[in-house]
C-alpha positions in Angstrom: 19.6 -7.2 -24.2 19.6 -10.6 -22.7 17.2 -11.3 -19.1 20.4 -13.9 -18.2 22.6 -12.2 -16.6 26.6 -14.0 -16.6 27.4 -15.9 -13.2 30.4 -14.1 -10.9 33.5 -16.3 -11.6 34.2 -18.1 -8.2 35.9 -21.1 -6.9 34.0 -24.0 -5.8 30.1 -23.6 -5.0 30.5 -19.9 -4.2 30.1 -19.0 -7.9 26.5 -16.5 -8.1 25.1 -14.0 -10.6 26.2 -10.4 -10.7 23.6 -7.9 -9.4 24.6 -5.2 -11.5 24.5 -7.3 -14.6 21.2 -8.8 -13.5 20.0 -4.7 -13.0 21.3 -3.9 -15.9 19.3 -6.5 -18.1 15.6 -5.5 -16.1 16.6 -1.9 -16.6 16.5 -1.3 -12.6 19.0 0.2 -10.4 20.7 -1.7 -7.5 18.4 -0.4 -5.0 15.3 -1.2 -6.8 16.6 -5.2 -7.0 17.7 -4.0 -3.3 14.2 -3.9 -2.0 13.0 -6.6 -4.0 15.5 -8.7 -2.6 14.3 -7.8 0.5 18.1 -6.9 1.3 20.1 -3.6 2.5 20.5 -0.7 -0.1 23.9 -1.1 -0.4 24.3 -5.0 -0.2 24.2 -5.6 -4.5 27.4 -3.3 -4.3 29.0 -4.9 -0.6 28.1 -8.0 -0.8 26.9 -9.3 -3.8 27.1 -13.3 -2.9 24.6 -12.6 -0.1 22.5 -15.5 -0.4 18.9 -13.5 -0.5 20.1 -11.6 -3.3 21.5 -14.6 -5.2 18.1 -16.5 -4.6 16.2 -13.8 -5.7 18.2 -13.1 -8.4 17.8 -17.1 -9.8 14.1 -17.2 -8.8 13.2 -13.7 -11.0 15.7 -15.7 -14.0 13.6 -19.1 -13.7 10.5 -17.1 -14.1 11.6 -15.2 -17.0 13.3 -17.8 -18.6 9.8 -19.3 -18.2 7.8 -16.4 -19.4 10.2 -16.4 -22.5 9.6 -19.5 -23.6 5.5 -18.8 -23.9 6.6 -16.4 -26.3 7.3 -13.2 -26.8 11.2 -13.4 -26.5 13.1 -11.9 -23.7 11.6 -8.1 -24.0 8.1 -9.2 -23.5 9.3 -11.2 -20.7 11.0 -8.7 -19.0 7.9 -6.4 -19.6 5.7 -8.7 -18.2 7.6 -9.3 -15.2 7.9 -5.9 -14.5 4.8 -4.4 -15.7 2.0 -6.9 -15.8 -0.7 -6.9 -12.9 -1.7 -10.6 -12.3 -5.7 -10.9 -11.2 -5.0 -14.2 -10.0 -2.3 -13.2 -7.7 -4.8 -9.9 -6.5 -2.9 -7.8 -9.3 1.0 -8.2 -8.0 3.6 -8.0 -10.7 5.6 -11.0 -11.3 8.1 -9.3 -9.9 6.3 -8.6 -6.9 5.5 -12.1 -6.3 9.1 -13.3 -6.3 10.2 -10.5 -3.9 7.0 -12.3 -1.9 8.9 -15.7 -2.1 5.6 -16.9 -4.5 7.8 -18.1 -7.1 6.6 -21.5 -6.9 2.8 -20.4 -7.4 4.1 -18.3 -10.3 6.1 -21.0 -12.0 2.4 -23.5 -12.1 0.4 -20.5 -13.0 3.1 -20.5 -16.3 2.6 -23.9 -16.7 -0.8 -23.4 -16.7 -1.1 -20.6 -19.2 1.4 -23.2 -21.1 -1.1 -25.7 -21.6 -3.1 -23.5 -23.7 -3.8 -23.5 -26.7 -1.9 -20.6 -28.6 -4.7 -19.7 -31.1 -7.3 -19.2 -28.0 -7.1 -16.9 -25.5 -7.7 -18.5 -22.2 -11.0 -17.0 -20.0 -10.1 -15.5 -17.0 -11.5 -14.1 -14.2 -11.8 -10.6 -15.1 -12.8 -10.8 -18.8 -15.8 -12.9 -16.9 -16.7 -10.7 -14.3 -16.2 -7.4 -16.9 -19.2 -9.6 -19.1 -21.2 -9.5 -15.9 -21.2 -6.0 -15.0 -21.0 -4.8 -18.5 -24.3 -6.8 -19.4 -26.0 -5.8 -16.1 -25.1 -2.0 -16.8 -26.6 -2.7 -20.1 -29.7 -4.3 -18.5 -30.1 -1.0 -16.4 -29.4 1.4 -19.5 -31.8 -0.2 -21.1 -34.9 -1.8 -19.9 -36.0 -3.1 -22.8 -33.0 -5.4 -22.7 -34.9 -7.2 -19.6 
């Protein structure tokens, strides 16, 4: 199942992407993209051009079209998206961060992770700080460690 959902057929610049397509390829009813959108329950169903849903809608598809491209493929994307806690953004979903508005801190913390080098895993905060307290804890188990 494809993240991109197909663009409502309109005439002239009034052309948008269908909330119950988009729904459909996240696996999430309309009123979960609802209160992402930070928009009225029923507004994916009434009003579907409402211009909060439609930019929330293309922000969430620029980040997973990102997030594809790392690798992965579209599953892993939309898994990540929905799923993954980020430590540098104090553990929000990606998701969470582009109901937030964030999306252009997301999009340079993908470029980021894109200038890695595939075959290394990049350090991060938490791996760091779980060395810490896992070596300290050691230190305390065992005093003969000091």
């Amino acid at each position: 199942m494809s993240c991109t959902p197909r663009i409502i057929p309109a005439t002239g610049n009034d052309a948008g992407i269908d909330p119950r397509d988009f729904a459909r390829s996240l696996g999430i009813g309309l009123r979960h993209l609802a209160e992402y959108a930070n928009v009225a329950p029923e507004t994916p169903v009434l009003k579907p051009r409402d211009a909060r849903l439609q930019r929330y809608m293309r922000d969430a598809r620029a980040v997973l079209d990102c997030a594809a491209r790392l690798g992965g493929g579209r599953a892993a994307a939309r898994d990540w998206f929905r799923h993954m806690p980020l430590a540098v953004f104090a553990y929000r979903t990606a998701e969470e961060m582009v109901s937030e508005g964030r999306v252009g801190e997301l999009l340079r913390y993908l470029a980021g992770v894109a200038c890695w080098d595939a075959r290394a895993a990049p350090p991060t905060r938490d791996a760091d700080a779980a060395f810490v307290i896992s070596a300290q804890a050691r230190r305390d188990d065992n005093p003969s460690m000091a």
